[in-house]
N, C-alpha and C positions, 0 to 999 in steps of 0.2 A: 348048569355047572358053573358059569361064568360069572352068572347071578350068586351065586351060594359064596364064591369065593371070595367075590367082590363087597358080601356081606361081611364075610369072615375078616377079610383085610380092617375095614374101616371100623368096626367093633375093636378089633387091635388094636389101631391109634388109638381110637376114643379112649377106653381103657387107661391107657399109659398118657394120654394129653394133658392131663395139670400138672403130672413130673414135668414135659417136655417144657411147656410152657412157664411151667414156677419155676425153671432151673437156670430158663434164658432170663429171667429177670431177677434170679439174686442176688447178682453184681449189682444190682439198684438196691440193695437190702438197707433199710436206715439205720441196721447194725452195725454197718460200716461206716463208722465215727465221718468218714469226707463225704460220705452220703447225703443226700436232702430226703429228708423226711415227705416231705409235700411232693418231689418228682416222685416219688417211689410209689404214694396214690394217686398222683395223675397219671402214673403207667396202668398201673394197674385199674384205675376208671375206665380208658380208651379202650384196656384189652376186656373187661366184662362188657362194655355196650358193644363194642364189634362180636363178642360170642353171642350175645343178646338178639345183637342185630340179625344174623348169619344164622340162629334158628328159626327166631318167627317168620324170615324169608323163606325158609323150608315149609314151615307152614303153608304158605301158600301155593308151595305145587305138591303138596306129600300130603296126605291125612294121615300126620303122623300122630301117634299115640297123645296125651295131652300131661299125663302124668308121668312122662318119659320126658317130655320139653321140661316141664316142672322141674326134675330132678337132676335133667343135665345143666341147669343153669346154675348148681351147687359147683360147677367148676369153676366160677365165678368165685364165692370166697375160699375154693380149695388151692387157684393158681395164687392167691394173696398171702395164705400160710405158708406155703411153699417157697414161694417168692422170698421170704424173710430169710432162708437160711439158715435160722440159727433156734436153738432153742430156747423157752424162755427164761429170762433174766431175774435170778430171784436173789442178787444181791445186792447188796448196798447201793450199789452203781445205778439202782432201777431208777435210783430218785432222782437221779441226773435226766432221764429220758424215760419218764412216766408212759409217753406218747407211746411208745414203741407196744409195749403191753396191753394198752386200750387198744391200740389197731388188732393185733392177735385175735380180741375178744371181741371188737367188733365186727370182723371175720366170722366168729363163731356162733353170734348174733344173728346176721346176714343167713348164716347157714340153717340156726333155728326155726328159723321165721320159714325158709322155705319148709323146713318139717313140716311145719304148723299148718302150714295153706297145705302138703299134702295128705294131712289129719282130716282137713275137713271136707278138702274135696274127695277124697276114699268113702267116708262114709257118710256127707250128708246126702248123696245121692244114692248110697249102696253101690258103689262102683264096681264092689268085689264082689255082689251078689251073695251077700252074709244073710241070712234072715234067723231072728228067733233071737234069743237073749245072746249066741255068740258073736252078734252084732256090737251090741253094746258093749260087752265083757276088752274083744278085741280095743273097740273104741278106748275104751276107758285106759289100756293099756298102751296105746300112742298117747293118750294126753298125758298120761303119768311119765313116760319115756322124756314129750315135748317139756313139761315141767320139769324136771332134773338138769335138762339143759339146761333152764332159763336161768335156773337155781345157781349152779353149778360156775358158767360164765360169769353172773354176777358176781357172786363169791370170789373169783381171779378176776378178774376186771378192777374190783376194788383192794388187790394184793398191793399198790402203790402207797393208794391213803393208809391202808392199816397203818403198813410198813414207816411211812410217815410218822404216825402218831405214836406209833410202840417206841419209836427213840426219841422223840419230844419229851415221853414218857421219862426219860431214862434207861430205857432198857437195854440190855445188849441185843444191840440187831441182827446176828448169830442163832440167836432163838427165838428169832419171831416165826421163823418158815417152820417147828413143828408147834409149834404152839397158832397160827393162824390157821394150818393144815393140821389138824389135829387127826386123831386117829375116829374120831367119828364124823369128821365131815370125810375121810378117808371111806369109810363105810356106808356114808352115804354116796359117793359118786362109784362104788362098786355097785351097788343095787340099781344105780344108777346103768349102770352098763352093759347087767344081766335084762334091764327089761327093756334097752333098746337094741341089743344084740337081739334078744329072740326075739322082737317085734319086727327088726327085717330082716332076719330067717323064717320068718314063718310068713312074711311076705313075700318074698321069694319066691316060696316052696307054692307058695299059693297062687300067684302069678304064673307059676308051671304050668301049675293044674288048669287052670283057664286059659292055656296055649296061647299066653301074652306073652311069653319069654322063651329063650331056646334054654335046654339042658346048661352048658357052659356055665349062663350067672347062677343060678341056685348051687353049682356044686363050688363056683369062685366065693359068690355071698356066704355060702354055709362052712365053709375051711373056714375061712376069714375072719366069719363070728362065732365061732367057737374058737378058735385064738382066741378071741377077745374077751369069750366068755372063761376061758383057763387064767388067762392074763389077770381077768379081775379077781378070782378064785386067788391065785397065787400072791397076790399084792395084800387080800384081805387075812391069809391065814401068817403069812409075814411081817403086815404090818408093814407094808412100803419097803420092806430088806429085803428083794430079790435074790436071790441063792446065785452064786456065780457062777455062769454056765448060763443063764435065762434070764439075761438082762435087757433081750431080745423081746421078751413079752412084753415091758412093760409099752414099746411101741405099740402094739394092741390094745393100751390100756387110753393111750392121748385121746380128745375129745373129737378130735380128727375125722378118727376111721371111721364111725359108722357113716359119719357124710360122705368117709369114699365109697361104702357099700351099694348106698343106697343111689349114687353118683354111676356107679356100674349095673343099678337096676334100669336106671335111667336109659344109658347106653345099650342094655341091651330091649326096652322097649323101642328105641328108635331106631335097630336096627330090624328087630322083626315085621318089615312090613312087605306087602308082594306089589307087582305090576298093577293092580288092580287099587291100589292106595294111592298110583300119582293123581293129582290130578289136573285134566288136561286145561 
């Protein structure tokens, strides 16, 4: 009983630890014009090598899961987006503090990359014990997900330079944010959202089934991405004009959240383990 609860507790924090943690370092945000841009990543370098540090030392008395450590070191670029406080800067003023917005993306970069290594080590081993062509089908279905990211980051990453050149241009800089964000690259990061939402929902759900997870994340992961999957639904049939009342979804819609998904997959493979996993 002691055991159970003691699980339950520390699943808790985990869960909620990149708010606790992004929220203590906002006041460092380099949004805040007295701020240093460069303290702001050297806090946030100390605090991923001490999360870094402080699991692979678990490692060495727990055989903890391996695809669970993988996915909670996503709190690594989740406490640095957090940490910013603010959302992104898509006006004129961006050209003042370009920096600000590449850190965001290289955040989300950071975060891809860990997708990526857990693409391949899910299935170039068969880690989920897939066989037959729904092996490859699934596969093919996290590299499509991994690419929309890569896509996607790039595409905002380089939102400074456009932004740059469109008023070199002459333009009004007014209308570069629908015309750079067009209504088909709109389209593309909904598609984008539906096939990384049900890629860890059906991960999830599948990790249940192979009693790697308790009940709790599949039904948190599964609320969550279908948010996310309405969220994209209601943004694509609107065209980005959210109906007032559910301005609330397009938070489901940021590039964020499935890293917290899959951030609380994590969390909850490293909590499922028993007495028989320390080791001595």
């Amino acid at each position: 009983m002691k055991e159970k609860i003691l699980k339950t507790l520390t699943a808790l924090i985990l869960v909620i630890l990149p708010f606790l943690v992004g929220t203590s370092i906002g006041k460092y945000s380099p949004y805040v014009e007295t701020n240093s841009f460069t303290a702001y990543v050297a806090i946030w370098t100390v605090i991923s090598m001490a999360f870094a540090t402080i699991i692979f030392l678990f490692l060495r008395y727990f055989q903890l899961n391996r695809i669970g450590v993988l996915l909670f070191l996503l709190i690594c670029p989740m406490v640095g987006i957090i940490g910013l406080a603010a959302p992104p800067d898509l006006s004129i003023k961006m050209l003042e503090h370009p920096e600000r917005e590449h850190l965001r993306y290289i955040f989300l970069f950071i975060a891809a990359a860990i997708f990526g290594l857990l693409t391949l080590f899910l299935f170039k081993g068969n880690m989920l014990t897939i066989k037959g062509s729904g092996r490859w089908i699934i596969t093919l279905i996290f590299v499509v997900a991994f690419a929309e990211f890569i896509w996607e980051f790039t595409h905002h990453y380089l939102y400074p330079e456009g932004l740059k050149l469109w008023i070199s241009e002459g333009k009004n800089a007014e209308d570069f944010g629908k015309n750079y964000d067009n209504f088909s690259i709109i389209s593309i990061g909904v598609m984008g959202r539906y096939v990384q939402f049900i890629s860890i929902i059906w991960l999830s759900l599948h990790l249940y089934k192979l009693r790697e997870i308790k009940i709790w994340s599949p039904i948190l992961v599964g609320i969550s991405g279908l948010l996310g999957i309405v969220s994209a639904t209601v943004i694509y049939v609107t065209e980005m004009n959210i109906p007032k009342g559910f301005e609330f979804l397009f938070l489901f819609f940021i590039p964020g959240i499935p890293f917290l998904l899959l951030y609380w997959l994590g969390v909850a493979l490293l909590t499922n383990f028993r007495k028989r996993d320390i080791i001595a």
